[in-house]
C-alpha positions in Angstrom: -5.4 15.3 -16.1 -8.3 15.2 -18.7 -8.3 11.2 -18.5 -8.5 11.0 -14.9 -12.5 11.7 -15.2 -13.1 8.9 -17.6 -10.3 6.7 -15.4 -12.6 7.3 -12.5 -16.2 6.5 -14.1 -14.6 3.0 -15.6 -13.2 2.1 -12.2 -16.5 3.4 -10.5 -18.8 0.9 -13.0 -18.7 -2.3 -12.0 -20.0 -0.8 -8.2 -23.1 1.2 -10.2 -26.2 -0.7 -9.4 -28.1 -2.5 -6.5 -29.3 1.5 -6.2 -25.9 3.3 -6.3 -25.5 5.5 -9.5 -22.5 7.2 -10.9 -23.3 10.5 -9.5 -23.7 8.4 -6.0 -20.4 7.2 -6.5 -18.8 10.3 -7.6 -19.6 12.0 -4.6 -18.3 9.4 -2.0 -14.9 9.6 -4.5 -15.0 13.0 -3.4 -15.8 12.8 0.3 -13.5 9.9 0.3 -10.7 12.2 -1.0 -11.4 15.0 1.3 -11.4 12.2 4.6 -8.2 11.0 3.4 -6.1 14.7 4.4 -7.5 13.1 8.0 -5.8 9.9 7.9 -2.4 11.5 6.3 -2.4 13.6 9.3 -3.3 11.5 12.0 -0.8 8.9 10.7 2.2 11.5 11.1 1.2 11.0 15.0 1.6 7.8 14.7 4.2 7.2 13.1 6.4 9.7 14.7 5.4 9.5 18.2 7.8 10.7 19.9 9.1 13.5 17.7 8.2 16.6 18.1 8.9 20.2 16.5 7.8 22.3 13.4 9.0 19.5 10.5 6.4 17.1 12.5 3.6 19.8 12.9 4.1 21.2 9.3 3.6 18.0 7.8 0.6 17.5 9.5 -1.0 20.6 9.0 -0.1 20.5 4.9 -2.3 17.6 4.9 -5.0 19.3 7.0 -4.7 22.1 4.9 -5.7 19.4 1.8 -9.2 19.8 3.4 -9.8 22.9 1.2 -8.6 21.4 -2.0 -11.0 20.2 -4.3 -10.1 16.3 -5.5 -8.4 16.2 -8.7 -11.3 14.2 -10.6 
């Protein structure tokens, strides 16, 4: 967990620039990980259509509920 940071920064790099620092870039890593709880859950819909019940809605709401967590970077 302690290399994830420095993973992030050297992957971020090449995009700082052209106005976009790392702090810039940082923070959109970590909106972007927050958004992403979205798409997990809207994807259960549609993927599973037609089924319904708690398995289907507790899925869902697990990833909703990654809304609150803070990203692991």
């Amino acid at each position: 967990p302690r290399v994830l940071p420095r993973l992030r920064d050297a992957y971020l790099e090449p995009w700082t620039g052209a106005g976009r620092s790392t702090a810039d870039l940082r923070r959109a890593v970590s909106l972007a990980w927050r958004l992403s709880a979205l798409g997990r859950a809207a994807a259960y819909g549609r993927l599973f259509p037609t089924a319904s019940g708690a398995a289907t809605t507790d899925a869902a709401a697990r990833c909703l509920l990654e809304l609150l967590d803070d990203p692991p970077l």
